[in-house]
ZAMARGU-4260 file (C-alpha; in steps of 0.2 Angstrom, whole numbers, plus 5000, padded with zeros to 4 digits):
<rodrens>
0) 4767/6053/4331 | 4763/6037/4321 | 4774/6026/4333 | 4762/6032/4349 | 4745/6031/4338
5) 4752/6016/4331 | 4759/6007/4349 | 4740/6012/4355 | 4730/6002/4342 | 4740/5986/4345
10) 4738/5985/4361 | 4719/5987/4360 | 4720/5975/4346 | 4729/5962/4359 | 4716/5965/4372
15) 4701/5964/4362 | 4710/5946/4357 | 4711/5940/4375 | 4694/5943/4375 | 4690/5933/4361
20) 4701/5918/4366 | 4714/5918/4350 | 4729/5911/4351 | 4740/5918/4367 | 4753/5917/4356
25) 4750/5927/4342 | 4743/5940/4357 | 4759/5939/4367 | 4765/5945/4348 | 4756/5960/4345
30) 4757/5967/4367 | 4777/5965/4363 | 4773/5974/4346 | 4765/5987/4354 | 4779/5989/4366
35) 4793/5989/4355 | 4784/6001/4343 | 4784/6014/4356 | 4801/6011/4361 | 4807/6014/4344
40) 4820/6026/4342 | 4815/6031/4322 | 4798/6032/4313 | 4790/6017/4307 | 4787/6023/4292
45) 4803/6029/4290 | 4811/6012/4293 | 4797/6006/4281 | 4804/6018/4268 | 4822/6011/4271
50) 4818/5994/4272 | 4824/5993/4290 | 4809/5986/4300 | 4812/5969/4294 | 4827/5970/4305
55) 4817/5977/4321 | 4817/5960/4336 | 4799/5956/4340 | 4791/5966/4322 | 4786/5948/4313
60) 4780/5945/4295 | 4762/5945/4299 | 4764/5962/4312 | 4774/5970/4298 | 4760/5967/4284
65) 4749/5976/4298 | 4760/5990/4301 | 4762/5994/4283 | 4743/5994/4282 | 4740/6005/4293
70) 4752/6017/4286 | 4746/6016/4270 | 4726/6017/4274 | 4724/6025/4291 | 4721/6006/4299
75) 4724/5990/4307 | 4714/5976/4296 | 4717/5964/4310 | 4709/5978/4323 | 4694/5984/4309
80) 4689/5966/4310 | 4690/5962/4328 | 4680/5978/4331 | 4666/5971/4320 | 4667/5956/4332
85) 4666/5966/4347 | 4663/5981/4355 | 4678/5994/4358 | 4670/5997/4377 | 4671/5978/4380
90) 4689/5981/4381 | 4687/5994/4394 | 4683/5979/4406 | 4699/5973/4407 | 4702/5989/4416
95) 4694/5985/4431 | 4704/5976/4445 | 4700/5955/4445 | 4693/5958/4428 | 4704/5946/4416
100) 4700/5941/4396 | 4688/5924/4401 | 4678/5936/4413 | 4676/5949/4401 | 4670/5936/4388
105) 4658/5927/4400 | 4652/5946/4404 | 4648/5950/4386 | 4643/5935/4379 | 4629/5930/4393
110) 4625/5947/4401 | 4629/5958/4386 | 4638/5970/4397 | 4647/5981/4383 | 4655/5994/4395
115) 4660/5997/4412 | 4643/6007/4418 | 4633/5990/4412 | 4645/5979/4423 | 4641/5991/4436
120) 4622/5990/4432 | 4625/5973/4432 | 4632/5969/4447 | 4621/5981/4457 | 4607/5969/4450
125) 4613/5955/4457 | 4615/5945/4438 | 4635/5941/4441 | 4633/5930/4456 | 4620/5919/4444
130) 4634/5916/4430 | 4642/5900/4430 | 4658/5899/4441 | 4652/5918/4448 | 4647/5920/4463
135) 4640/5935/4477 | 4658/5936/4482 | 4665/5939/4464 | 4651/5953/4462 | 4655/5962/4479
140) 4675/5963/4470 | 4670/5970/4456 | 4659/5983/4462 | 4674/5987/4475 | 4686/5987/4458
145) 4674/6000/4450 | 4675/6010/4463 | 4693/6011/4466 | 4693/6015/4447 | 4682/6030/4450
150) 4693/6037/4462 | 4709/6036/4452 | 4700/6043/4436 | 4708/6059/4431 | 4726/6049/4431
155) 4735/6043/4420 | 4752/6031/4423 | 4771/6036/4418 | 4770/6023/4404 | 4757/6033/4395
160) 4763/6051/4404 | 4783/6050/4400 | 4782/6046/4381 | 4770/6058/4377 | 4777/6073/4388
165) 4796/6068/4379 | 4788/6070/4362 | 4779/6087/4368 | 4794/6092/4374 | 4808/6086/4360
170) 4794/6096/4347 | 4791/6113/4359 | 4813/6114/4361 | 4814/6113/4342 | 4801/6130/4340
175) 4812/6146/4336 | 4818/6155/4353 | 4815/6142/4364 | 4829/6143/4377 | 4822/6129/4387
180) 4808/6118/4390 | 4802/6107/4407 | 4788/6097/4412 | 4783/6103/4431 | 4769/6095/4441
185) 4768/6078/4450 | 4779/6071/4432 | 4794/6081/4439 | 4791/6074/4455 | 4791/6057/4449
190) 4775/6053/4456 | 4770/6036/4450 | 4754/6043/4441 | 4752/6061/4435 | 4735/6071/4432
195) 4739/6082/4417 | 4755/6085/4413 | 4763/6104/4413 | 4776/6113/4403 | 4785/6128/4406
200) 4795/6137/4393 | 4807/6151/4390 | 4805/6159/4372 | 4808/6175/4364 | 4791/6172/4353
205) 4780/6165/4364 | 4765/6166/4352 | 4773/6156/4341 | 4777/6140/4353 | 4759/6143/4358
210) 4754/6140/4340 | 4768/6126/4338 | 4760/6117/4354 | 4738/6120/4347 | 4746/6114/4329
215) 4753/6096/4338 | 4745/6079/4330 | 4744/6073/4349 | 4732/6088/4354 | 4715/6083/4353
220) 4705/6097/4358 | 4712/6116/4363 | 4702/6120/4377 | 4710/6137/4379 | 4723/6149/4368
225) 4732/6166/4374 | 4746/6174/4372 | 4756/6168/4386 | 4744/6152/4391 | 4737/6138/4382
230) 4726/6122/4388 | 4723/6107/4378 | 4716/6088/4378 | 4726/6077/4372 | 4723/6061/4360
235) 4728/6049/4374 | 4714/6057/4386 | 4727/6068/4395 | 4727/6084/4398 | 4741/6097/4396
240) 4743/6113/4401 | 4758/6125/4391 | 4765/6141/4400 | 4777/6154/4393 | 4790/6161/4407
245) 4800/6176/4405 | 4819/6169/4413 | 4820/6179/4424 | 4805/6174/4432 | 4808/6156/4426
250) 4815/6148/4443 | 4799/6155/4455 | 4786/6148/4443 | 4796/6131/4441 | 4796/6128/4458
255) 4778/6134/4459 | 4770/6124/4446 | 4780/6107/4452 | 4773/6109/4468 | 4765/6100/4480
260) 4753/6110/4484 | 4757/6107/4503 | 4775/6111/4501 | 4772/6127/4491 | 4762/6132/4507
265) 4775/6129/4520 | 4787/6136/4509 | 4776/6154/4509 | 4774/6151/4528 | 4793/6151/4528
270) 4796/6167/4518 | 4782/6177/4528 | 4792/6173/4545 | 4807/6182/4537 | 4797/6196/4530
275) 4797/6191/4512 | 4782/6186/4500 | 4784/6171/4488 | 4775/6167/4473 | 4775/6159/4459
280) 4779/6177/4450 | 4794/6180/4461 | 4802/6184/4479 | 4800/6202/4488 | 4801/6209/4503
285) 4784/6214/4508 | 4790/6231/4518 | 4799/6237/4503 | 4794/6229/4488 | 4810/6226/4483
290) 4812/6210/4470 | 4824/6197/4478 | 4831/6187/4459 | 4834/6171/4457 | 4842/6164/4443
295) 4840/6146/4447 | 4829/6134/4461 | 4845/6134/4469 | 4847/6154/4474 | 4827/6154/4478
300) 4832/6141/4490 | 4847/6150/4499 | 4835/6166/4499 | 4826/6158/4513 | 4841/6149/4521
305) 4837/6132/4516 | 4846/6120/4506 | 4841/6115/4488 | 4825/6101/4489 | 4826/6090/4476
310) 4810/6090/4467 | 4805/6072/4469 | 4802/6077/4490 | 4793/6090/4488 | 4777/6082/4497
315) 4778/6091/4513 | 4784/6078/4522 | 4797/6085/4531 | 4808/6090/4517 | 4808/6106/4523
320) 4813/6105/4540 | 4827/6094/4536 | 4831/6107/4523 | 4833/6121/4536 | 4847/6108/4545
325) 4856/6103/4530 | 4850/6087/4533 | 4842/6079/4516 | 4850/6065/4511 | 4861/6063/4497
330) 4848/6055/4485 | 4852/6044/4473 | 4855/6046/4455 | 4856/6034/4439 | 4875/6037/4439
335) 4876/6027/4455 | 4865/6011/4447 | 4880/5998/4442 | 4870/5984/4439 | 4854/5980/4432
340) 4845/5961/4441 | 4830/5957/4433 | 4830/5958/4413 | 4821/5946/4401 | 4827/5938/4383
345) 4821/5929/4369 | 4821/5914/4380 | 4806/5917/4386 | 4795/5934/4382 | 4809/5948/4377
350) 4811/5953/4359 | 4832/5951/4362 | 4845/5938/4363 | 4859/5936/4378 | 4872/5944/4371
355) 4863/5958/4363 | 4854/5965/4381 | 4872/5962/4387 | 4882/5974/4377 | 4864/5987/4376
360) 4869/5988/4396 | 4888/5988/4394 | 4885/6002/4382 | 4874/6012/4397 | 4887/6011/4408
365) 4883/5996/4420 | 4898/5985/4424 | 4886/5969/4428 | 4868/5963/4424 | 4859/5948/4427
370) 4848/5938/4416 | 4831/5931/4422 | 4819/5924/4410 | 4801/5918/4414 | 4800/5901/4423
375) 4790/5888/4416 | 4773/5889/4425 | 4771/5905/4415 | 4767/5897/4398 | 4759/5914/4392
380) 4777/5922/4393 | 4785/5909/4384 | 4792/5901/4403 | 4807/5891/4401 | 4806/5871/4406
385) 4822/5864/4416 | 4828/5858/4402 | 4831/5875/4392 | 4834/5886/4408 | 4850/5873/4409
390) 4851/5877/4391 | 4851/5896/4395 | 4863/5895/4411 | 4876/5888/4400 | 4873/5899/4387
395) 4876/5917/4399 | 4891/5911/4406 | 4898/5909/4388 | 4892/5927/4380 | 4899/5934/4400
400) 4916/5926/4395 | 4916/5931/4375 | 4911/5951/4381 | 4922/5951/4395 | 4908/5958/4406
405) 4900/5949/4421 | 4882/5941/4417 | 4871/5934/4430 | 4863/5920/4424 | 4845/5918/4434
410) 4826/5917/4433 | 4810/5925/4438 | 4804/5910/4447 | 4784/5910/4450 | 4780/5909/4470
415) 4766/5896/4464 | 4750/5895/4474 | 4757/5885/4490 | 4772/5896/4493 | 4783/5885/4484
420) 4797/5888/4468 | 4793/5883/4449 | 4809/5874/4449 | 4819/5860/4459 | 4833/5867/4471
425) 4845/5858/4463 | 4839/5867/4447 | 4840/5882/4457 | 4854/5880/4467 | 4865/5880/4451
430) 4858/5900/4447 | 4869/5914/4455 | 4850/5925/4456 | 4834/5918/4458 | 4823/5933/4456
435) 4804/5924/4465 | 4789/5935/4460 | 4768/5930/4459 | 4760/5931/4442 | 4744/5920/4448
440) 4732/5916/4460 | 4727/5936/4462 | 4711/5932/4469 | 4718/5922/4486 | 4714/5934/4503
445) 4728/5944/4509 | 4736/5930/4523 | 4733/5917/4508 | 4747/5929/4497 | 4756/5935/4511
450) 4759/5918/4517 | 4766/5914/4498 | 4777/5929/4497 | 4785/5926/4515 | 4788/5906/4510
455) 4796/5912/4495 | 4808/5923/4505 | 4813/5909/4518 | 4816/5897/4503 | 4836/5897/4506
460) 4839/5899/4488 | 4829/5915/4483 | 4837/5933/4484 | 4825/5944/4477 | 4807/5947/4479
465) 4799/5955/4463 | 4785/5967/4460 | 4781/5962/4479 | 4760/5970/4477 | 4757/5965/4458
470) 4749/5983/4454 | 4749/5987/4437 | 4746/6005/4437 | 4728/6010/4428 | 4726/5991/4424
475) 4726/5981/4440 | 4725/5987/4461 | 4738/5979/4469 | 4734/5962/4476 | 4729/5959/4495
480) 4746/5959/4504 | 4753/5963/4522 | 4769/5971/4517 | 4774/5977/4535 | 4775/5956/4537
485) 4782/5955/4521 | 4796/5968/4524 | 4798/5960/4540 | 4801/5946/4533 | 4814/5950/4523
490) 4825/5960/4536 | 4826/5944/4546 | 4828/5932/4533 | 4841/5945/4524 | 4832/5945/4507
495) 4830/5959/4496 | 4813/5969/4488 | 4813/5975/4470 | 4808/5992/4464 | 4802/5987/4446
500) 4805/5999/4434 | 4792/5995/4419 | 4783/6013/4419 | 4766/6002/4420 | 4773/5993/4438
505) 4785/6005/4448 | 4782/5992/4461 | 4786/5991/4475 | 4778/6008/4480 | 4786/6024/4488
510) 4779/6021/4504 | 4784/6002/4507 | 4802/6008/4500 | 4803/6020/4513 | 4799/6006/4525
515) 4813/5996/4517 | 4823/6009/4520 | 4820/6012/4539 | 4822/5994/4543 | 4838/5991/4534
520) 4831/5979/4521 | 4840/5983/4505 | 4831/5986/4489 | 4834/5984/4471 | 4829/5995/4457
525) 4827/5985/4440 | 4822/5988/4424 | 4814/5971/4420 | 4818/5974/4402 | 4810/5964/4389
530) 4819/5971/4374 | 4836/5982/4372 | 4824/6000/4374 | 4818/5996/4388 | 4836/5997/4399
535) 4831/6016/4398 | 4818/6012/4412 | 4831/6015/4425 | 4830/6035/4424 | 4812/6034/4428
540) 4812/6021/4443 | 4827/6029/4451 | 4818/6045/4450 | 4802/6038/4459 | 4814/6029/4470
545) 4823/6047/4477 | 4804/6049/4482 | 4808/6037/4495 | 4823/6048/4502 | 4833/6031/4496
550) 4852/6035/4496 | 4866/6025/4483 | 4868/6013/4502 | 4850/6007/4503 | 4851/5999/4486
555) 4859/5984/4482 | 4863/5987/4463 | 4874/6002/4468 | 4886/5990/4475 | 4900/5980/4467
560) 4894/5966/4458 | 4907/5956/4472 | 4900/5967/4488 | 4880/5961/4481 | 4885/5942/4479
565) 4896/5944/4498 | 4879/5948/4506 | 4870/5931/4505 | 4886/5924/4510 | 4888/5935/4525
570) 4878/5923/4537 | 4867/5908/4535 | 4852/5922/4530 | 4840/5909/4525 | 4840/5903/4541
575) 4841/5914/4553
</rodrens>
């Protein structure tokens, strides 16, 4: 619980920085503080206690003395003072699409816009177009951004979603007669954003895991308590709904409460045509009455002649039907991911060296990864100059030969505003990955950005597109893009699209996956890890990518390390 509450304050703490224009790198200091806090595998006040959080990558001096402060008097000194400086719901700006730190400055300093409804007000009053460097255009975005916020209130991102349902869960397995514990609803499905997150558990004392769920430090508010039920609000905004299952009844309500609502109404449709009722309390036949069991999804499945749905395609998008022909495919899992492309180091924003990322993905199984720091346009990240990417080529080769395990060396090279690459192509040319992504420019029209993105992909020496819509889920829309041209683009230029798999991105999304996937334009799913925790994003994109109905063929980094590097050298691609 301290690590979550904790990983919370510094990142409002870093964005209530941006907004007062300090240093970006003691900023970049305290967002990769934030991260690695929550990532941490122990307390932090544990580590304190054992003197081990000196030794923690990316937790400095000054962040340390902060940390302690906080454990010892309830907060952050460096947040206490900022807060004096400006008000919390100044930081709520930075929420709304186009909105970055200089705007939200500019808002609060000459309109005194303290929170998102007084932007509105604002903006409705026509004062943002009379700001210096502002204009009616500018106004017309953001009142578009507040209203595309309005619509996706109520969700919350996996990066908020899956830390906090993994501590609910790891503390409700623990309770006494707990046989087992899972989290249904649109997080089982993997959807990329979830509305309140759901748990189902067997016990033998019920009551008591209701007690043990009220009594949770994350539980803000109970908003309802029974015997078998219990509904809560939690600290991060979220709610979370907790429901006691007898096991012989556990399989109907597991496939009930993960839903989709549309497929749980074919899936009655399907059982009334055979004479049988389905709910979330069991199977029968409706002329008898006579319970049909089930003792897993898998037997409620074959009960009405279908194959076993993962839960990921549950949508109502044909699932069934292909269900009924044994047609699914055979979706891909993280035991088929054998290398990871886009990762970041020291050299640039990550909290760990070379070598230590290396052997963190050696340990998880992967038999080749690929390193891609920052390029040098992207001073905020630390990007490397030519100079030190050299440096940095030289030094992968050596830890690739001193493990014994193959390492990529390449970059994340920023699409700059003309469609051109950060670096040289001779610079380039000497990479085995150039990884080409946009971290700038968000406000171009959509043929400005779409023409970047397919320049980059004719550029003979690119491979990979990254995060191809920008989104930033519950921060930032995704920027104006044509993806059908994009993806076009890439089938005929034989270039590959990343699925990112930082919980906060998940980009590209399921629908242009699926795209990929129909016009035989391979995909990659990559972590982009900044530190050695973050390897373990892997389970949660490969789940969101199944929601594509992706097989282990459509993505690249199932393949050999030999079979991936055989595929730009097939044909002249970058040419074609």
């Amino acid at each position: 619980m301290d690590n979550l509450q904790l990983s919370w304050l510094l990142q409002e703490t870093a964005a209530l920085m941006e907004i007062k224009g300090e240093n970006p790198y003691k900023i970049r200091a305290y967002q990769n503080g934030a991260r690695t806090v929550a990532e941490l595998s122990s307390s932090v006040r544990t580590l304190i206690d054992n003197g081990e959080l000196a030794k923690v990558p990316g937790i400095g001096k000054g962040l340390r003395g902060q940390i302690e402060a906080y454990l010892q008097e309830g907060c952050l000194p460096e947040l206490e003072k900022l807060r004096t400086d400006i008000p919390a719901g100044v930081a709520s700006l930075l929420d709304v699409p186009g909105i970055g730190p200089k705007m939200a400055r500019q808002f609060y300093q000459e309109l005194g816009v303290t929170s998102v409804a007084e932007l509105e007000q604002a903006a409705q009053a026509r004062k943002i177009r009379q700001l210096r460097g502002l204009g009616g255009k500018t106004e017309m975005s953001i009142l578009r951004g507040i209203e595309r916020m309005k619509q996706r209130q109520g969700r919350t991102s996996l990066a908020i979603a899956r830390p906090l349902a993994e501590n609910i869960s790891s503390v409700l397995q623990s309770a006494p007669g707990v046989r087992r514990v899972v989290v249904a609803g649109s997080f089982r499905r993997c959807r990329d954003t979830v509305k309140d997150l759901d748990f189902l558990v067997a016990a033998d004392n019920g009551e008591r895991v209701i007690d043990v769920f009220a009594e949770m430090p994350l539980v803000q508010e109970v908003a309802g308590k029974g015997t078998k039920k219990a509904s809560a609000v939690l600290k991060a905004g979220l709610n979370a709904d907790l429901r006691i299952l007898p096991e012989e009844k556990f399989a109907f309500g597991l496939h009930y409460f993960t839903g989709s609502k549309d497929h749980n109404v074919h899936m009655r449709q399907i059982a009334e045509r055979q004479g049988l009722s389905l709910s979330e309390y069991g199977l029968t036949v409706s002329s008898t009455g006579e319970e049909l069991g089930a003792a897993s999804e898998e037997d409620l499945f074959e009960h009405l002649g279908l194959a076993y749905i993962p839960a990921e395609l549950r949508e109502d998008r044909g699932e069934i039907e292909a269900a009924a022909e044994n047609a699914l495919p055979e979706l891909i899992t993280l035991d088929d991911i054998q290398g990871d492309l886009h990762m970041h180091t020291s050299y640039s924003d990550g909290t760990n060296s070379i070598e230590e990322m290396a052997a963190a993905a050696k340990k998880r199984g992967l038999r080749y990864i690929a390193i891609c720091d920052h390029s040098k346009s992207l001073a905020v990240a630390n990007g490397m100059s030519a100079e030190l990417l050299r440096k940095q080529a030289a030094a992968v080769r050596s830890v690739s030969d001193k493990l014994g395990f193959p390492i990529l060396a390449g970059v994340e090279c920023d699409i700059l505003s003309d469609g051109s690459l950060d670096y040289d192509d001779a610079l380039l040319g000497d990479l085995e990955v150039v990884v080409a992504s946009i971290h700038s420019g968000f406000q171009q029209d959509e043929h400005q950005i779409t023409r970047r993105i397919i320049a980059a992909i004719k550029h003979p020496l690119t491979h990979i597109v990254a995060h191809p819509t920008g989104r930033m889920l519950g921060q930032r829309e995704a920027y104006p893009v044509d993806m059908d041209a994009v993806i076009d683009a890439a089938a005929h230029y034989g270039k590959m699209l990343e699925i990112n798999g930082t919980p906060e991105r998940l980009d590209l999304h399921e629908t242009y996956a699926a795209m990929c996937r129909e016009r035989d334009v391979p995909l990659v799913i990559n972590t982009d890890a900044h530190s050695v925790e973050q390897l373990d994003f892997m389970e949660g994109a490969v789940c969101y990518a199944r929601r594509a109905w992706l097989e282990p063929k459509h993505v690249a980094n199932t393949w050999s390390l030999a079979d991936f590097l055989a595929y730009f050298k097939t044909t002249d691609r970058s040419y074609r």
